[in-house]
MARNUBA-699161 format. One line per field, with one value per residue: residue number from 1; residue in three letters; x, y, z of N, C-alpha, C, CB in turn. Coordinates in pm, whole numbers, plus 50000, padded with zeros to 5 digits. Glycine has a CB too. Layout:
BEGIN
pake <- c(NUM | ...)
selo <- c(ALA | ...)
nu <- c(X | ...)
nv <- c(Y | ...)
nw <- c(Z | ...)
cau <- c(X | ...)
cav <- c(Y | ...)
caw <- c(Z | ...)
cu <- c(X | ...)
cv <- c(Y | ...)
cw <- c(Z | ...)
cbu <- c(X | ...)
cbv <- c(Y | ...)
cbw <- c(Z | ...)
end
This chain:
BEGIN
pake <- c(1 | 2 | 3 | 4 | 5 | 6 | 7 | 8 | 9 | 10 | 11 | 12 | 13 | 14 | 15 | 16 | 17 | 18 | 19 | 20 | 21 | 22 | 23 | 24 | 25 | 26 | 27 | 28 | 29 | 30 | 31 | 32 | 33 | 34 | 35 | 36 | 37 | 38 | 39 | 40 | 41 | 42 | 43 | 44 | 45 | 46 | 47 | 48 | 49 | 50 | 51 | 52 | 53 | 54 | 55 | 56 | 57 | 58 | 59 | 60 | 61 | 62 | 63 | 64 | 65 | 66 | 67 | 68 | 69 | 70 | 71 | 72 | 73 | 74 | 75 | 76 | 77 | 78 | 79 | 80 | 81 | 82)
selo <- c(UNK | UNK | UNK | UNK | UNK | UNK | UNK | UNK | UNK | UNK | UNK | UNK | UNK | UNK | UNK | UNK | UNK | UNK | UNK | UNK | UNK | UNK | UNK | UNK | UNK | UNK | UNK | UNK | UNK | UNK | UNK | UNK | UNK | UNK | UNK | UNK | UNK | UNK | UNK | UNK | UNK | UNK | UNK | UNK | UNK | UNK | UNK | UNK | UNK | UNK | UNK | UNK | UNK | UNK | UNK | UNK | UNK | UNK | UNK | UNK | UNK | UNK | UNK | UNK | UNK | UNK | UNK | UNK | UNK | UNK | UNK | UNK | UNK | UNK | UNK | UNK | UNK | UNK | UNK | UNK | UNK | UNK)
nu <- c(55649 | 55684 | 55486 | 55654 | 55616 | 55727 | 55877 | 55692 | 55544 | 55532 | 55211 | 55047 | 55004 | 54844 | 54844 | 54618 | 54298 | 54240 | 53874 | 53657 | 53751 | 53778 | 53916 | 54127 | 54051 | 54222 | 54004 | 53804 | 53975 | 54023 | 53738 | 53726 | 53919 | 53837 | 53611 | 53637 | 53798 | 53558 | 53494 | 53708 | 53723 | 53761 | 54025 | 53873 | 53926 | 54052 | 54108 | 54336 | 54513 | 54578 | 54659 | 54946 | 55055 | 55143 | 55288 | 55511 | 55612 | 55666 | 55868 | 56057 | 56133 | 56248 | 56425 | 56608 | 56716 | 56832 | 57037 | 57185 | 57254 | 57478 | 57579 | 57725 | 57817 | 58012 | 58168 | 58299 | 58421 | 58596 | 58728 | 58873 | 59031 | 59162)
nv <- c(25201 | 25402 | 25752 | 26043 | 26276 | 26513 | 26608 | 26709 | 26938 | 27306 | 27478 | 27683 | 28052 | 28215 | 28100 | 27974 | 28108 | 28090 | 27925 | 28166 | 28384 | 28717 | 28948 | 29249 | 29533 | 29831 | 30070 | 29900 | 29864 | 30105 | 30181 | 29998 | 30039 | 30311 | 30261 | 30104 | 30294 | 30484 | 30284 | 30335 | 30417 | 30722 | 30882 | 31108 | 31404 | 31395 | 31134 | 31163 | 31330 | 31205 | 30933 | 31050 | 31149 | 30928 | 30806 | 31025 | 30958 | 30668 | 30690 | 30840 | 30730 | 30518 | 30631 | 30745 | 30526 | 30368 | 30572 | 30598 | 30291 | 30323 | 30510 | 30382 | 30139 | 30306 | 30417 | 30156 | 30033 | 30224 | 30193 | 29968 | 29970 | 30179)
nw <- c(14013 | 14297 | 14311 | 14401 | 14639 | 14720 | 14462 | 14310 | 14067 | 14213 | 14300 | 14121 | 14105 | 14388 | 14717 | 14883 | 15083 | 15439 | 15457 | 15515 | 15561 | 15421 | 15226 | 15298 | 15242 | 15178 | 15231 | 15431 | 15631 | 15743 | 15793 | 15992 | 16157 | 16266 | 16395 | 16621 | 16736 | 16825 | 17049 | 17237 | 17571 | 17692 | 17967 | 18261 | 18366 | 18608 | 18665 | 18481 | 18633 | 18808 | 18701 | 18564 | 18780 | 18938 | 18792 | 18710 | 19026 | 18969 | 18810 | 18886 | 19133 | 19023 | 18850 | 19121 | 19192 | 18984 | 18958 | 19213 | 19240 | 19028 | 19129 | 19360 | 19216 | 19097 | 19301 | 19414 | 19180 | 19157 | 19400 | 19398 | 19143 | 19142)
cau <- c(55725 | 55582 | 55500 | 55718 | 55524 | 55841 | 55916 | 55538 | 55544 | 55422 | 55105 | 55066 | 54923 | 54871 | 54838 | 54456 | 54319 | 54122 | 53764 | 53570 | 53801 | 53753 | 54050 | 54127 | 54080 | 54216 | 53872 | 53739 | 54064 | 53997 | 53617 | 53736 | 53984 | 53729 | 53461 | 53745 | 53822 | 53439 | 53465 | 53797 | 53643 | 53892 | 54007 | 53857 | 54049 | 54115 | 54199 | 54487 | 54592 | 54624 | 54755 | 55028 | 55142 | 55137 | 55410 | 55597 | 55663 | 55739 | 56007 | 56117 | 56187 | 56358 | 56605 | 56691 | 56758 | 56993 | 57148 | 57248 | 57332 | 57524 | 57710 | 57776 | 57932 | 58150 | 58257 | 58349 | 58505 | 58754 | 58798 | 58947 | 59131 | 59151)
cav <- c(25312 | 25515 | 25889 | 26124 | 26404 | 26635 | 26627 | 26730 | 27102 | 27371 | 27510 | 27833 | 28112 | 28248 | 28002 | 27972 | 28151 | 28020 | 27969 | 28224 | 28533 | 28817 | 29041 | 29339 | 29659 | 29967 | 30185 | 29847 | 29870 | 30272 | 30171 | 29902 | 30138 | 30436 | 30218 | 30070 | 30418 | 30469 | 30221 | 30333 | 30512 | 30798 | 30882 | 31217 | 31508 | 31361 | 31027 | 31173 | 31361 | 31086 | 30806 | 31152 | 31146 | 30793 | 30786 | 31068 | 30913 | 30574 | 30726 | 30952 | 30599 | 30409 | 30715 | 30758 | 30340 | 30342 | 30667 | 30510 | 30219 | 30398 | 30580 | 30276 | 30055 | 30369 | 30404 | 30035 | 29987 | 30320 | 30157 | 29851 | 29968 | 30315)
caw <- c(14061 | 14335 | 14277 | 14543 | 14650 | 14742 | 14316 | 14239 | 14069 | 14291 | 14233 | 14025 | 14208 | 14522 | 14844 | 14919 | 15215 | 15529 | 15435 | 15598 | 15576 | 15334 | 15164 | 15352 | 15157 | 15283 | 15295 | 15502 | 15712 | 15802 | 15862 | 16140 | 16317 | 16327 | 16476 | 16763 | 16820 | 16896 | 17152 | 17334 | 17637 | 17756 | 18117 | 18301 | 18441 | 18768 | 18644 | 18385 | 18650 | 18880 | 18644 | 18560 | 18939 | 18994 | 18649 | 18748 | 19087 | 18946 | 18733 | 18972 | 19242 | 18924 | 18803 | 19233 | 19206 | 18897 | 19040 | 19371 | 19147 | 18984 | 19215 | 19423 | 19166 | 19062 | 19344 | 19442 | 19059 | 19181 | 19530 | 19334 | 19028 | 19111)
cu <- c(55634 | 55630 | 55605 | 55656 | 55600 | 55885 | 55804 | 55587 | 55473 | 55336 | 55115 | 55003 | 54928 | 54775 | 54675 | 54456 | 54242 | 53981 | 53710 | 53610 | 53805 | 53855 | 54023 | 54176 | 54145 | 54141 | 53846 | 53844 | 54022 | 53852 | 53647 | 53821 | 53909 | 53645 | 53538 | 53756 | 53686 | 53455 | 53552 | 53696 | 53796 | 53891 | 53936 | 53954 | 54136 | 54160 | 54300 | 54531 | 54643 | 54701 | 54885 | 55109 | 55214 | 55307 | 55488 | 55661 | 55746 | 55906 | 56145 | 56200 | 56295 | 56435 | 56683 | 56777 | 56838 | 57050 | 57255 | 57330 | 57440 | 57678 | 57797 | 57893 | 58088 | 58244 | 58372 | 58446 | 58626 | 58806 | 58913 | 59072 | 59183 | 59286)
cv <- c(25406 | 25658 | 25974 | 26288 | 26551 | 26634 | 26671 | 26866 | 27156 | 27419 | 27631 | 27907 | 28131 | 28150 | 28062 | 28041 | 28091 | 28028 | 28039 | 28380 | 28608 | 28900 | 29166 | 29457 | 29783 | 30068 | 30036 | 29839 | 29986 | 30247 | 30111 | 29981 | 30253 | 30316 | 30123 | 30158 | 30464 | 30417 | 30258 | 30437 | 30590 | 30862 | 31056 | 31299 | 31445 | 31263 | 31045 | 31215 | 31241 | 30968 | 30948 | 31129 | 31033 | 30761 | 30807 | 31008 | 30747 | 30598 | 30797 | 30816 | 30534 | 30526 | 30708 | 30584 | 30366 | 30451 | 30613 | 30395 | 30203 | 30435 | 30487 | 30185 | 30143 | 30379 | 30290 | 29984 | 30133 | 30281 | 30011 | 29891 | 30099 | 30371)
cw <- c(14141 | 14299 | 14429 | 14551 | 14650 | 14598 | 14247 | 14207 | 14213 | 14203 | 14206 | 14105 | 14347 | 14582 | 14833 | 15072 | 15267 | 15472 | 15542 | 15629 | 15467 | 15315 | 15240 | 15241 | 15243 | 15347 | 15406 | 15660 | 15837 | 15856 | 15997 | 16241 | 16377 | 16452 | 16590 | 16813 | 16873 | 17054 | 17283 | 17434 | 17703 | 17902 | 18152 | 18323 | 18566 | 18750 | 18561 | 18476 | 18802 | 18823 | 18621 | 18692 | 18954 | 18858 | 18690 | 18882 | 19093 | 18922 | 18810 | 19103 | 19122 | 18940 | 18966 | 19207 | 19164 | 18930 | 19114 | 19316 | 19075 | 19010 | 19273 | 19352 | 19101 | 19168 | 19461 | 19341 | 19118 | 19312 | 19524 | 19220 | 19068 | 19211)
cbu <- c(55792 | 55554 | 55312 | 55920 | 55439 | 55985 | 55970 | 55371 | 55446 | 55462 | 54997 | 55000 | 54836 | 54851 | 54961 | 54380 | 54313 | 54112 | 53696 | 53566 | 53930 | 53651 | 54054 | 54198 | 53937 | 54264 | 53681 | 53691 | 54188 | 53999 | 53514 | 53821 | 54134 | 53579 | 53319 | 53884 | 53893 | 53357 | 53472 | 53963 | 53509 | 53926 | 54188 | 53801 | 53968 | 54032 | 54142 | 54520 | 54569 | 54520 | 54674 | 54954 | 55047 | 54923 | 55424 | 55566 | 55590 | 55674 | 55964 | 55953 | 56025 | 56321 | 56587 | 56578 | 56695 | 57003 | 57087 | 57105 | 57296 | 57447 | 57668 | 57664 | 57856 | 58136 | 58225 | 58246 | 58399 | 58737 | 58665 | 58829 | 59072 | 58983)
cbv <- c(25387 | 25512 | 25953 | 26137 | 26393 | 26602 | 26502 | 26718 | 27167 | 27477 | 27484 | 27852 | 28068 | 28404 | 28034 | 27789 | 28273 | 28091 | 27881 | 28137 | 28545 | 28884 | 29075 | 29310 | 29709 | 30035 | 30254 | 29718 | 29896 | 30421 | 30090 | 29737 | 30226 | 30523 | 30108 | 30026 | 30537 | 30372 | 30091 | 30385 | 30434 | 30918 | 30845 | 31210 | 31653 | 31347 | 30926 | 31261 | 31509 | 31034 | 30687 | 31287 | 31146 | 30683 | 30859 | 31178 | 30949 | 30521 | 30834 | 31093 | 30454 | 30339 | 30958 | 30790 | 30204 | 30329 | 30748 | 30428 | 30214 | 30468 | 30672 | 30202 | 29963 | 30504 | 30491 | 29949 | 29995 | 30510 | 30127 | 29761 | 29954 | 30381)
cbw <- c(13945 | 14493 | 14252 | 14528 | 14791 | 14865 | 14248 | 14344 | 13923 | 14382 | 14286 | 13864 | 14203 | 14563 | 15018 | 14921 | 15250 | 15675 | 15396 | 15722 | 15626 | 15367 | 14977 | 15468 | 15090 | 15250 | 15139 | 15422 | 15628 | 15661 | 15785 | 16118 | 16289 | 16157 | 16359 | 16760 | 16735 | 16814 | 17113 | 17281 | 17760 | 17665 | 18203 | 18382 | 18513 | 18896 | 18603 | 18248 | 18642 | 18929 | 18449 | 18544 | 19078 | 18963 | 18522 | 18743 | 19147 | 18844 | 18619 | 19053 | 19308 | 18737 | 18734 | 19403 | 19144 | 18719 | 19140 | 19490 | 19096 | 19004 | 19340 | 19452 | 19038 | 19011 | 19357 | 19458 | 18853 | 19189 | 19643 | 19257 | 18863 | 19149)
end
C-alpha cells in the first residue's frame, strides 16, 4: 500500500522561515527607518519651489481638460435628449 502524502498530518507549529532572515522586532524596525531617513536627501528652496510650480501648473492643465470635457459632453448629451 503506498503512503499518500496529501493524508500526512500537518506539522505542528509555525511554518519555518528562509534561512538567513532574522525576526523583526519593533525597536530593530524603528532603528532601520531612522537610519533610511538619514539617507533621504531633501530638496532646497528653489527646488520646492520649482517642483511647487511645475504641480500647480500640471493640475491647473488637467482640471481646464476635464472642465472642457465636461462642458462639451454636457452640452452634446442636452443637444440629444434635451
Amino acid at each position: 500500500m503506498a503512503t499518500d502524502t496529501r493524508d500526512a498530518a500537518p506539522r505542528a507549529g509555525r511554518p519555518s522561515r528562509p534561512a538567513g532572515r532574522r525576526r523583526t522586532t519593533p525597536l530593530r524596525f524603528y532603528r532601520e527607518v531612522v537610519a533610511e531617513l538619514r539617507k533621504v536627501v531633501y530638496p532646497g528652496r528653489s527646488e520646492l519651489v520649482t517642483y511647487v510650480i511645475v504641480v500647480l501648473v500640471f493640475c491647473s492643465i488637467t482640471v481646464a481638460f476635464v472642465a472642457s470635457l465636461d462642458f462639451g459632453l454636457t452640452k452634446a448629451v442636452l443637444a440629444i435628449f434635451g
